[in-house]
C-alpha positions in Angstrom: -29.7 -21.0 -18.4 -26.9 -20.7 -21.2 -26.7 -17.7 -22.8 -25.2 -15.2 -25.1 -24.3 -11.5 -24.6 -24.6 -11.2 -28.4 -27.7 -12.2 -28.3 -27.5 -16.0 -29.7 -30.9 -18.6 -28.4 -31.3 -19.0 -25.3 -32.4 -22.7 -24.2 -35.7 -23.3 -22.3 -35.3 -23.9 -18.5 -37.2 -27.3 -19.1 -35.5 -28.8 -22.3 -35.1 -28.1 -26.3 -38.7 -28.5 -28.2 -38.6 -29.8 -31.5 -39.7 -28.2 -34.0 -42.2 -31.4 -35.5 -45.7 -32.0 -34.8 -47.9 -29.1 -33.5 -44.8 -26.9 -33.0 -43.5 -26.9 -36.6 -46.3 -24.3 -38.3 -44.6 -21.8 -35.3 -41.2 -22.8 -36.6 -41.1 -19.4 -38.3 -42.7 -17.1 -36.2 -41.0 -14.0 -34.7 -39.8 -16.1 -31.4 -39.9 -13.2 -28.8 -37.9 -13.7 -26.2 -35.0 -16.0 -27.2 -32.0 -13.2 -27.5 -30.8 -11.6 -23.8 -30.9 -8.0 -25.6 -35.1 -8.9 -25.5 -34.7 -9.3 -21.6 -36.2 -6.5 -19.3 -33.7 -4.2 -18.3 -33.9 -4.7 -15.1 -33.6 -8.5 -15.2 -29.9 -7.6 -17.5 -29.0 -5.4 -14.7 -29.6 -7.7 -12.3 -27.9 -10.9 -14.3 -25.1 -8.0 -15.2 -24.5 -7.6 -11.2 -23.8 -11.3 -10.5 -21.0 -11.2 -8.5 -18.7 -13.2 -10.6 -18.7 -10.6 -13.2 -15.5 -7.8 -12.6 -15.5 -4.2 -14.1 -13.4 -6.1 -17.5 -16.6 -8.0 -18.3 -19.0 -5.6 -18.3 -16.7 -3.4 -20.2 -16.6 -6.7 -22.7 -20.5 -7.1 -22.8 -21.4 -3.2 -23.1 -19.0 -3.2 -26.0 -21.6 -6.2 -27.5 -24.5 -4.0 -28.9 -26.5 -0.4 -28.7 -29.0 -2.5 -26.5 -26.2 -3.5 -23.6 -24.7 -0.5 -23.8 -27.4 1.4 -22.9 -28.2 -0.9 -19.8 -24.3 -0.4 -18.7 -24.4 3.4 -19.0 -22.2 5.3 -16.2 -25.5 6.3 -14.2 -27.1 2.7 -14.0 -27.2 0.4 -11.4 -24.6 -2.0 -13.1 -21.4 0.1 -12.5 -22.8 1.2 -9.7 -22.8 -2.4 -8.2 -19.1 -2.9 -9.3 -18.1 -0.1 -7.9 -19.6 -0.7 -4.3 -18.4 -4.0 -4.8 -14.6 -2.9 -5.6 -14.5 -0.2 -3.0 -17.1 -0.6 -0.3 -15.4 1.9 2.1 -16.6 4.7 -0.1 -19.8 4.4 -0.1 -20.2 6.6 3.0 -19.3 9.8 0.7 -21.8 9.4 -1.7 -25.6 10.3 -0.7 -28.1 7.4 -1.2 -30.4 8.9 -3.4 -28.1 11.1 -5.4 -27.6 10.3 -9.1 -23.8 9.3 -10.1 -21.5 9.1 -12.8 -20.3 5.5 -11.2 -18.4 4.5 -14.6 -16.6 8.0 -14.3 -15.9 7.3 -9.9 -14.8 4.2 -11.0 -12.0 5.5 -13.8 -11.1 8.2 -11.4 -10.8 5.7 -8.0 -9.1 3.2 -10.4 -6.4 6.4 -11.8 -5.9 6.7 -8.0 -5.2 3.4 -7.2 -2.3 2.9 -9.9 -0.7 6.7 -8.7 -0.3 5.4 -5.1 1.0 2.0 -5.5 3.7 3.6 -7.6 4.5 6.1 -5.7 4.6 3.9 -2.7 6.8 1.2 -4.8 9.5 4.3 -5.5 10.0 5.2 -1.7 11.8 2.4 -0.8 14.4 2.6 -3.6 14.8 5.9 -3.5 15.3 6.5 0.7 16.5 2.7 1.7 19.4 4.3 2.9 18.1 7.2 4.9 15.3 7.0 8.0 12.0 7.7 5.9 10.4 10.8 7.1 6.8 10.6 5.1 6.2 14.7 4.9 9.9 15.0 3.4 9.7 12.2 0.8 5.9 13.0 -0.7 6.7 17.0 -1.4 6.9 16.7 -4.9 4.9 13.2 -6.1 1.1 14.3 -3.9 1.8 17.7 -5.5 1.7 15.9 -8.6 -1.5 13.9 -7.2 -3.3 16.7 -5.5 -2.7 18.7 -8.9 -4.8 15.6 -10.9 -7.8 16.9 -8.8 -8.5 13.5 -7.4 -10.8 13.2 -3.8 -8.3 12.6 -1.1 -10.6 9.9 0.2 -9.6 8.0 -2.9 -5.9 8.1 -1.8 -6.7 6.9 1.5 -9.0 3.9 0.7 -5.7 2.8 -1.9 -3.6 2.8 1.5 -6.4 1.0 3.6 -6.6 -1.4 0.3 -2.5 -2.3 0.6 -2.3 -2.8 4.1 -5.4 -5.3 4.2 -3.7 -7.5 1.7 -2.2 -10.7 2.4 -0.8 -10.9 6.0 2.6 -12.1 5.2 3.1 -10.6 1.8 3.7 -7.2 0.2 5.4 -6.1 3.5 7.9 -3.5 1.9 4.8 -2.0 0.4 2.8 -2.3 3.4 5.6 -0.3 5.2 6.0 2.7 3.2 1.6 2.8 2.5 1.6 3.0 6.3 4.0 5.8 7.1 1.6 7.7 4.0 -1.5 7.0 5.2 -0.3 8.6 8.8 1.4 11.3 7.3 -1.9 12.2 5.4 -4.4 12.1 8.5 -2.2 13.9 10.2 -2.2 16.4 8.0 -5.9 16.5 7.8 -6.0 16.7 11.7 -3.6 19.5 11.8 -6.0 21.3 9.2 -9.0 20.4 11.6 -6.8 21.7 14.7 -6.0 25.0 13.3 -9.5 26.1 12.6 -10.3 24.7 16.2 -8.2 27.2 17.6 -9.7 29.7 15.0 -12.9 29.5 16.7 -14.0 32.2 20.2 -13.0 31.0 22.9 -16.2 30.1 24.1 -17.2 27.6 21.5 -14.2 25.9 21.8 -14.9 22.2 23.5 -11.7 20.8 25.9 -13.3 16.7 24.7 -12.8 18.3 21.1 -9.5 19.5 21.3 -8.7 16.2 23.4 -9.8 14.2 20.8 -7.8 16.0 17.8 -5.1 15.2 19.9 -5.6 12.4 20.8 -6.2 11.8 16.9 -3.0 13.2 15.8 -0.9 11.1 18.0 -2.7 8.0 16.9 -3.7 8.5 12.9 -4.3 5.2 12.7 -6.6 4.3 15.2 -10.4 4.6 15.0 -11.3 7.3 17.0 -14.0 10.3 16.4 -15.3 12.6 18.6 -19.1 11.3 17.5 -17.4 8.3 19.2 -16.1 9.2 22.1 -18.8 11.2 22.9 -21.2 8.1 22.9 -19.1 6.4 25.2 -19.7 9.8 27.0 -23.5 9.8 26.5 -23.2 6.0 27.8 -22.0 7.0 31.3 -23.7 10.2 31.6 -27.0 8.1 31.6 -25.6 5.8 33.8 -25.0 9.2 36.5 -28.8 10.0 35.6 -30.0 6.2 36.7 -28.0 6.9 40.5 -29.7 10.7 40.3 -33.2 9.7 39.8 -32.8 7.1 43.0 -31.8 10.3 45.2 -34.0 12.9 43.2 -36.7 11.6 40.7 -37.5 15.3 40.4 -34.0 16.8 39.3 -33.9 18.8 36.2 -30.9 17.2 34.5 -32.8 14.2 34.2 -34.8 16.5 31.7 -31.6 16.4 29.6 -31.3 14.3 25.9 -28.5 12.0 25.5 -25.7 14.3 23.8 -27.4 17.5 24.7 -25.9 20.2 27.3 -28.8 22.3 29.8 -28.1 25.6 31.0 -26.1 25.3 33.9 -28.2 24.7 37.3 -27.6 27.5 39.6 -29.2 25.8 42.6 -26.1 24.2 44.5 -27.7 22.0 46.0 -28.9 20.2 43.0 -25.5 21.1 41.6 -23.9 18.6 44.6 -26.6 16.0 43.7 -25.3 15.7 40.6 -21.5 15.5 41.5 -22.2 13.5 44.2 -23.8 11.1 41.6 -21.1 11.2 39.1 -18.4 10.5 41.5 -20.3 6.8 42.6 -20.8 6.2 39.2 -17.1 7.2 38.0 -15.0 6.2 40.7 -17.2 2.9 42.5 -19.7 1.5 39.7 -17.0 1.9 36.9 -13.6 2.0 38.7 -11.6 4.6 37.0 -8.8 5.9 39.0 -5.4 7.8 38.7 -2.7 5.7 37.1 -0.3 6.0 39.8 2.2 2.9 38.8 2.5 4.2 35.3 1.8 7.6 35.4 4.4 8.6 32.3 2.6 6.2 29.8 1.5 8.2 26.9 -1.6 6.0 26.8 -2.8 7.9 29.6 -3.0 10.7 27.8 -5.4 10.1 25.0 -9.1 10.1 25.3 -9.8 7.2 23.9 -7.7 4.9 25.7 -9.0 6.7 29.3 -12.1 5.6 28.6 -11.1 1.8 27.4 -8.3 1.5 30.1 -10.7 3.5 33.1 -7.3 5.1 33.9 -5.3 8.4 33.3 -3.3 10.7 34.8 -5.1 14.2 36.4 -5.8 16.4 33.1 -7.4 13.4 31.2 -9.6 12.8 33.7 -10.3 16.0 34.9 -11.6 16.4 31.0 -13.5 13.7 31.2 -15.2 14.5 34.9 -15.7 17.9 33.7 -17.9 16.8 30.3 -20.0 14.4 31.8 -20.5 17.3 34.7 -21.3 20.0 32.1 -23.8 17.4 30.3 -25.7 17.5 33.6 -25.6 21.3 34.4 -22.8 21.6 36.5 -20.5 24.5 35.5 -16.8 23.1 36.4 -13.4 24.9 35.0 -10.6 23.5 34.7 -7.6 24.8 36.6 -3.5 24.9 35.4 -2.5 24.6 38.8 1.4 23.6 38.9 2.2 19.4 39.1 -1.4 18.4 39.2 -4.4 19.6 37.2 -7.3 20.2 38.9 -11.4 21.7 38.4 -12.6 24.2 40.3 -16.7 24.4 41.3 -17.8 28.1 42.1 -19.6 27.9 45.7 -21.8 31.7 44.7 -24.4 31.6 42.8 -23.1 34.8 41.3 -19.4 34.0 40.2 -16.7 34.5 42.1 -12.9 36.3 41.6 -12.1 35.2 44.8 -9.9 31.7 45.0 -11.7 31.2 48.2 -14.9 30.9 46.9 -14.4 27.8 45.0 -14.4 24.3 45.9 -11.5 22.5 44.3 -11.9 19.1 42.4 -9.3 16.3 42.0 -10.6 14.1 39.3 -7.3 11.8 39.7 -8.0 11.2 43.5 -11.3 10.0 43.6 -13.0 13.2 42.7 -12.0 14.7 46.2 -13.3 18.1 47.3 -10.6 20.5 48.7 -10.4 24.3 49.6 -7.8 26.5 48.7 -5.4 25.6 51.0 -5.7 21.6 50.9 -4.4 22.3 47.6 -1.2 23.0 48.8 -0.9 19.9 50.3 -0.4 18.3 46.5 2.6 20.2 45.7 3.8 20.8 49.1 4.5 24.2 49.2 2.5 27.6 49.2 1.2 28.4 45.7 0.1 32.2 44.9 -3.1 32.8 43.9 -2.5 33.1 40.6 -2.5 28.8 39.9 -6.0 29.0 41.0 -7.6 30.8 38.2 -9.4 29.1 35.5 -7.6 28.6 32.2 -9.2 28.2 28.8 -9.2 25.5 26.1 -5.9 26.4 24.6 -4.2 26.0 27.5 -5.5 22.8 28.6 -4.0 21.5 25.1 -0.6 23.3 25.9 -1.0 21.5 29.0 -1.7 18.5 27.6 0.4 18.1 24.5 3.0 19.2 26.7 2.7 16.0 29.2 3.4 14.0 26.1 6.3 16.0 24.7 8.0 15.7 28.0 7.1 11.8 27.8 8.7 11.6 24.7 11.6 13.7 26.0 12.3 11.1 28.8 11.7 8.4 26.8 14.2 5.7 25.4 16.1 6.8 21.7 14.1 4.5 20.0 11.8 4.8 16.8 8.7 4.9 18.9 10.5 7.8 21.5 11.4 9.9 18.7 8.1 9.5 16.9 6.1 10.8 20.1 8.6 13.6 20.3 8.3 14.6 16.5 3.9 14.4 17.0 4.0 16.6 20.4 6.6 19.8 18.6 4.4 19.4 15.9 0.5 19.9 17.8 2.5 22.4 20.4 3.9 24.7 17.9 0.3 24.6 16.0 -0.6 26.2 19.1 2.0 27.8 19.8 3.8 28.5 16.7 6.6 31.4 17.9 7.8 29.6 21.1 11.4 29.6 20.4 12.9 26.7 22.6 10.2 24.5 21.1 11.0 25.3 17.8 15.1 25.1 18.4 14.2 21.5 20.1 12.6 20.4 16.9 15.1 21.4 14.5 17.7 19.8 16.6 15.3 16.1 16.4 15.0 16.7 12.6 18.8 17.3 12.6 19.7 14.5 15.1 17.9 12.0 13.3 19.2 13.6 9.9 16.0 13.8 8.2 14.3 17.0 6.3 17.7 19.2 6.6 15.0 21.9 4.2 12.7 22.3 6.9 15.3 22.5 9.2 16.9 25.6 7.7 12.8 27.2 7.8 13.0 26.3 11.5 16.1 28.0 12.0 15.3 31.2 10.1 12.4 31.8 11.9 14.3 31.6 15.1 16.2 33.9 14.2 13.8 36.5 13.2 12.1 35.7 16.9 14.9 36.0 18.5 18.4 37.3 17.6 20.3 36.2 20.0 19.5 32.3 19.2 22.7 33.3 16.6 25.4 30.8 17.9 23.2 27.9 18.1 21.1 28.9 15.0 24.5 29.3 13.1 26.3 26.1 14.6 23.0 24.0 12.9 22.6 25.9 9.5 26.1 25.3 9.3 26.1 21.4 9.5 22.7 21.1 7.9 23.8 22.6 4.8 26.7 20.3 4.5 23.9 17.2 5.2 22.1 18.6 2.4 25.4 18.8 0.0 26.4 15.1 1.5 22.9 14.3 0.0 23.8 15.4 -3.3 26.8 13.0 -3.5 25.5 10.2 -1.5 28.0 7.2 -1.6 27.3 3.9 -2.7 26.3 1.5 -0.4 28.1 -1.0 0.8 28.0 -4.4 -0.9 28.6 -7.8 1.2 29.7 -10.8 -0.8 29.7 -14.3 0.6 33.0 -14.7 -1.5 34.8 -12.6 0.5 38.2 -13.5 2.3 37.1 -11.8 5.4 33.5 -12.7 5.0 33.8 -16.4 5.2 33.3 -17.1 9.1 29.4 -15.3 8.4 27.3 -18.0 9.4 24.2 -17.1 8.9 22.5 -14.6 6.4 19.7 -11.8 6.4 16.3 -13.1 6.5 17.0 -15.9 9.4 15.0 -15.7 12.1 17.0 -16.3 15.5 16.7 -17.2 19.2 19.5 -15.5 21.6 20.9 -17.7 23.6 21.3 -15.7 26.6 18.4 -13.4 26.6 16.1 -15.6 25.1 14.6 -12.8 22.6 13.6 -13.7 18.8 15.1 -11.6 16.2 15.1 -11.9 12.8 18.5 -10.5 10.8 18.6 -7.5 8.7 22.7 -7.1 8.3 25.7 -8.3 9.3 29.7 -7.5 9.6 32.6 -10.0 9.7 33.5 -8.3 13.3 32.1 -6.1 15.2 32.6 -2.4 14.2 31.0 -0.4 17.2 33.4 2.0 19.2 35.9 0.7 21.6 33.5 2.2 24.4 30.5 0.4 23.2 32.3 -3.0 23.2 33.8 -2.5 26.8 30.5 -1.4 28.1 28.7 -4.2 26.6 31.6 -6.6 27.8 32.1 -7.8 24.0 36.1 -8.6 25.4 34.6 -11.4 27.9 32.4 -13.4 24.9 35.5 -16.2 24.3 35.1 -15.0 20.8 35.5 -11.6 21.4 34.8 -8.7 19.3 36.2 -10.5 16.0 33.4 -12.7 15.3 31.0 -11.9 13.4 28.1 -9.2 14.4 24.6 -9.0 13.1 21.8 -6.4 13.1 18.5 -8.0 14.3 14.6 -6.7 14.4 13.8 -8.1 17.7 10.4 -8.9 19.1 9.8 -6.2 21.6 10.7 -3.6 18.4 14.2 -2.5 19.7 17.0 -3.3 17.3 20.4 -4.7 18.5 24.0 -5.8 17.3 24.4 -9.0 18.6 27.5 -11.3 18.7 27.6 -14.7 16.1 28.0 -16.7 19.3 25.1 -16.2 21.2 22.6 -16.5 18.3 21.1 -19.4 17.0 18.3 -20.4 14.5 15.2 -20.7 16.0 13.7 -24.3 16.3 10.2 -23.0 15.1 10.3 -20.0 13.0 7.7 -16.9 13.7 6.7 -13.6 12.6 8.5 -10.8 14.2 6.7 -8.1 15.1 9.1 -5.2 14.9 7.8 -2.2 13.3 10.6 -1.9 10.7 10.3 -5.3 9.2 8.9 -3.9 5.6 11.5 -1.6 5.5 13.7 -4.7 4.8 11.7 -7.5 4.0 8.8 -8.0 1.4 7.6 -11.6 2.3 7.4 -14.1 5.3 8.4 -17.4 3.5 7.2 -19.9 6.5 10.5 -20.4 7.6 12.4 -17.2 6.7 11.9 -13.5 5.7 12.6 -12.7 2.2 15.1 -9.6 1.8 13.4 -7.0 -0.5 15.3 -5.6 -3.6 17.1 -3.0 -1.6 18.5 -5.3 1.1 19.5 -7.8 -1.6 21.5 -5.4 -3.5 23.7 -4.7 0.0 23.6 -8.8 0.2 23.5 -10.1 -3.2 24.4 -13.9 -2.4 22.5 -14.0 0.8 19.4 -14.7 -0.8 20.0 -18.2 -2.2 22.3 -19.2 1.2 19.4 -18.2 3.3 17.3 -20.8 0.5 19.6 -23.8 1.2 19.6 -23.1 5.2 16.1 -22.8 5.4 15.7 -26.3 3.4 18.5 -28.0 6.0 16.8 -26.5 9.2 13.3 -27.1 8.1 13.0 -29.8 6.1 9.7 -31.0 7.1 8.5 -27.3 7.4 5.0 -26.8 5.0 5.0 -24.2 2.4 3.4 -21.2 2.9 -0.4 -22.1 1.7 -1.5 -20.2 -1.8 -4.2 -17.9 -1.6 
C-alpha cells in the first residue's frame, strides 16, 4: 500500500480504476477513505508502530497535521511502542495498566543517555594518568546528574546500553561505564545494608545480609535475594520429598514453598527433619566443605555456594540453617573461633547451658557433636563463652571479615586490592568506629594513591576515636597533603617518539599483540622503554643480567592473559602467529578497538606514543597480510 503522511491518494490494494464508464458519474464524489488522516486511529497507530519507524519519524509525521498529531500524543500507544522498543529493560518500572507521559519518559531517558556517555567520555582524559577510583572521579558530575532529578534507573540502563555494544569496539568507553555502573550498585547496596542493620534484631535474616554481601562484592552479577531464595525453595522441597518417605504425617510438610512455620518443639520430628536435610544436602546434591581451596573468595558468596555446592563453614552453615528454619527447626548459628558452627537446643524449653545443645558442622557433613567434640576442631580447650549464639550482625562481621583477610593475603594485584577496598568498605558499614580497620583503609587509599580527600576524613576520625593513633595519623596527613598539592601541578607526561636517538632499537609498538617465548603467555603491549628502568634489585632478582641482551634492550609493559601485567624483555617476545583478544581487565583503559590483528591505542595512549599508531599499521599489514578485516556491522 503507498502512502502519504500528508494525506495524498492512497492506491487500491487491487490496481488503479479508471475513472470512464460506470465509474466516471462517481468521479466527483466525496471519496472517503483515500487520505491516511481518514484511517481509524487505531489502524495509524498500529501502521505508526511498524518497527522500521524510529522516535525521528514519528516526530516527522506528528509534525504533518492536527489529525497525526493527535494520534502521536505523549500518552498514546505510539510513543509508547518506541519507547519499549528503545529501552526494553525499563519496562519493569512502569505498571501495566498505569497511564504515562511516554513522549516525556522518552525526552527524559534520551537527556540521560547524552549526560552519561559524556561524562563517561571525560574520565579517561581527565585520570589516564592516575588508577581510576569511580567514587573519587564522579563527586562533582552525578551531583550535577542527580541534581537534574532524573530516575537513577535511567543512568543505569545508559551503562547496561554501552557495555552491550559492539564486542570489540568502544572499549575505552566500555571501561570507564563499567567501573560507574559498579560504583553506583554499590552504592545502592550500601544504602540497602545500612537500613538492614537499622532493623531489631529479630527481623533481621542471616540469607539477607549474606546476599547484600554477597551483592556488594559482585555489583555486577545477577543475584537477588527473590533469587536465591528460589534456589532455596528448590531444595527445601526436595528435603520434604525424603521427609514424607520416613513420615507422610510430619507437619512441615504442611509448609508453602517460601514460607517459615513456627518452630516444631517436638525433637523428635525436629531430627526427622535434620536427618532429611543432611541426605538431601550432603548425598543427593553433593555439597561439601571446600577443603583444597578454602581461601577462594568464591566460597564466600551465596550465590556461587549454591552453583558451585561448595563453601567454607559460615556459608554453609547459612545455608543449612535456612533451609532448616523453612522446615521448623530452630538452629543458631555459633562464632566459635577457626570454624563456624550451629548449635540445636536438646530442651524443649531453651537452654543457657552449653551442654544442652547439640553442635552442628555444616562444613563436615552436617556432623552432630557435643561440647567437648568441639574441641577437637581447634585442638585446644575453648571457654564457654565460643558456645553462645551470636546474632545477624555478627555473622556479617564474621563473614565480611573472611574476605577482608582473603584480600589481605592475597597477591598486589588489581583484583587483591579491589576485594580489599569492598570488605573495609561493608566492615566499617558495620562497624564504622573500629580504628585498625579504618587506619588499614586509609593506608590502601594512600598506597594505591587514590582519593588523598577521603583519606584525610579517615584520618580525622581516627583521631577523634582514638588519640593516641597521633604518630601514624600524622606520618599519613602529612604525605597525603603533599599527594594532594602534587595533584595540583601534575607533570606532563611523558612523550615517546619513534625518531628518537635512543628509541631506535624499539621493535615493536603499543597495540601488538605478543607470544612470550619462554613462558608461553599472550600479552598485548601498552608501553615501552628503550631499556629497562626497574631498580637494580628488581633486575637481579628477575635475572635480567643473564638475558644475553641484558637490561639494555628494550622493555615493554604487557596486558597478559591471566590479567597480571608484566615488564618483559624485547628478546623473549614475539608477535603472535594468530592474533586474539586479550582478556585483561584493563584493556579499555588503553585501547578503544580490536582491529583483527591489533589493538587500537585510544587518544590518551597515543598522545604518550604519537608515531606508534601508524608503525603498529604497517606491521600489522607485513605480519598479516592475508588477515580479513574486521566484518562491518
Amino acid at each position: 500500500m503507498a502512502a502519504s503522511v500528508a494525506g495524498e491518494s492512497l492506491s487500491s490494494p487491487t490496481g488503479t480504476r479508471t475513472a470512464s464508464g460506470s465509474d466516471a458519474g462517481g468521479a466527483n464524489r466525496d471519496r472517503r477513505g483515500d487520505k491516511l488522516t481518514d484511517l481509524p486511529t487505531e489502524l495509524l497507530e498500529h501502521i505508526l508502530c511498524l518497527p522500521v519507524l524510529e522516535h525521528i519519524d514519528i516526530c516527522n509525521v506528528s509534525c504533518c497535521c492536527l489529525r497525526l498529531r493527535d494520534v502521536c500524543h505523549g500518552r498514546g500507544k505510539v510513543w509508547g511502542h518506541q519507547y519499549k522498543l528503545r529501552w526494553p529493560r525499563l519496562q519493569r518500572f512502569y505498571p501495566q495498566n498505569e497511564s504515562c507521559d511516554w513522549l516525556r519518559e522518552y525526552k527524559t531517558r534520551h537527556r540521560v543517555g547524552i549526560q552519561i556517555r559524556r561524562t563517561v567520555g571525560s574520565i579517561s582524559k581527565r585520570f589516564f594518568m592516575e588508577v581510576p577510583c569511580i567514587g573519587q572521579v564522579l563527586g562533582d558530575t552525578f551531583a550535577e546528574i542527580e541534581s537534574l532529578g532524573m530516575p537513577e534507573h535511567f543512568c543505569e540502563d545508559e551503562l547496561l546500553f554501552i557495555l552491550q555494544a559492539e564486542k570489540r569496539k568502544s572499549l575505552t568507553l566500555k571501561y570507564y561505564a563499567k567501573k560507574i555502573l559498579y560504583f553506583l550498585r554499590q552504592q545502592n547496596i550500601l544504602r540497602a545494608l545500612k537500613s538492614f542493620l537499622e532493623q531489631p534484631p529479630e527481623q533481621q535474616s542471616a540469607l539477607a545480609g549474606a546476599v547484600l554481601v554477597d551483592r556488594y562484592c559482585n555489583p555486577l552479577a545477577d543475584v537477588t535475594l527473590d533469587g536465591i531464595s528460589a534456589q532455596l525453595d528448590d531444595i527445601a522441597e526436595k528435603v520434604k520429598k525424603t521427609l514424607r518417605v520416613k513420615n507422610p504425617s510430619h507437619p512441615s510438610l504442611r509448609v508453602a514453598p517460601g514460607g517459615e512455620r513456627l518452630p516444631l518443639e517436638d525433637l523428635e520430628l525436629q531430627r526427622q527433619v535434620v536427618c532429611a536435610l543432611n541426605a538431601v544436602l550432603y548425598d543427593q546434591l553433593q555439597y561439601k566443605g571446600d577443603q583444597l581451596d578454602y581461601y577462594n573468595p568464591l566460597n564466600s558468596y551465596i550465590h556461587q555456594v549454591l552453583l558451585r555446592r561448595k563453601g567454607i563453614p559460615i556459608s554453609l552453615s547459612v545455608v543449612y540453617m535456612t533451609l532448616a528454619q523453612r522446615l521448623g527447626v530452630k538452629l543458631e548459628p555459633v562464632n566459635f573461633p577457626s570454624h563456624f558452627l550451629l548449635r540445636w537446643c536438646q530442651n524443649e524449653r531453651g537452654s543457657d547451658d552449653i551442654y544442652d545443645y547439640v553442635y552442628i558442622d555444616a562444613f563436615g557433613k552436617g556432623k552432630q557433636m557435643t561440647a567437648k567434640e568441639c574441641e577437637y576442631l581447634i585442638g585446644h580447650q575453648a571457654s564457654a563463652d565460643y558456645y553462645g549464639g551470636i546474632g545477624t550482625t555478627d555473622v556479617l562481621l564474621r563473614m565480611v571479615g573472611n574476605l577482608l583477610n582473603i584480600g589481605k593475603r592475597g597477591e598486589s594485584n588489581e583484583k587483591s586490592y579491589q576485594l580489599l577496598r569492598d570488605t573495609l568498605d561493608l566492615f566499617l558499614t558495620i562497624n564504622p568506629d573500629n580504628v585498625p580497620y579504618l587506619l588499614l583503609q586509609a593506608r590502601l587509599y594512600f598506597h594505591l594513591g587514590i582519593w588523598p580527600e577521603k583519606v584525610l576524613d579517615i584520618l580525622q576520625h581516627i583521631q577523634a576515636l582514638d588519640p593516641s593513633q597521633h604518630g601514624a595519623v600524622g606520618y599519613l596527613v602529612q604525605h597525603t597533603l603533599e599527594h594532594i598539592q602534587h595533584k595540583k601541578h601534575p607533570a606532563a607526561p611523558e612523550v615517546k617518539r619513534r625518531g628518537a636517538a635512543d628509541h631506535r632499537d624499539v621493535r615493536y609498538s603499543v597495540g601488538l599483540v605478543m607470544k612470550h617465548k619462554r613462558s608461553g603467555y599472550n600479552c598485548v603491549i601498552y608501553g615501552w622503554d628503550p631499556k629497562c628502568t626497574m631498580s637494580q634489585e628488581w633486575i637481579t632478582t628477575m635475572r635480567v643480567h643473564q638475558l644475553p641482551d641484558g637490561a639494555e634492550q628494550p622493555f615493554y609493559n604487557v596486558l597478559v592473559q591471566d590479567g597480571t601485567c608484566r615488564y618483559a624483555a624485547q628478546e623473549n617476545l614475539e608477535p603472535h602467529s594468530a592474533p586474539l583478544e586479550i582478556g585483561h581487565p584493563e584493556v579499555g583503559r588503553y585501547f578503544c578497538e580490536f582491529a583483527h590483528t591489533h589493538y587500537v591505542a585510544n587518544d590518551e595512549l597515543r598522545t604518550r606514543y604519537p608515531d606508534d599508531s601508524d608503525q603498529m599499521e604497517e606491521t600489522a599489514r607485513h605480519l598479516y597480510p592475508h588477515a580479513r578485516p574486521p566484518t562491518p556491522m
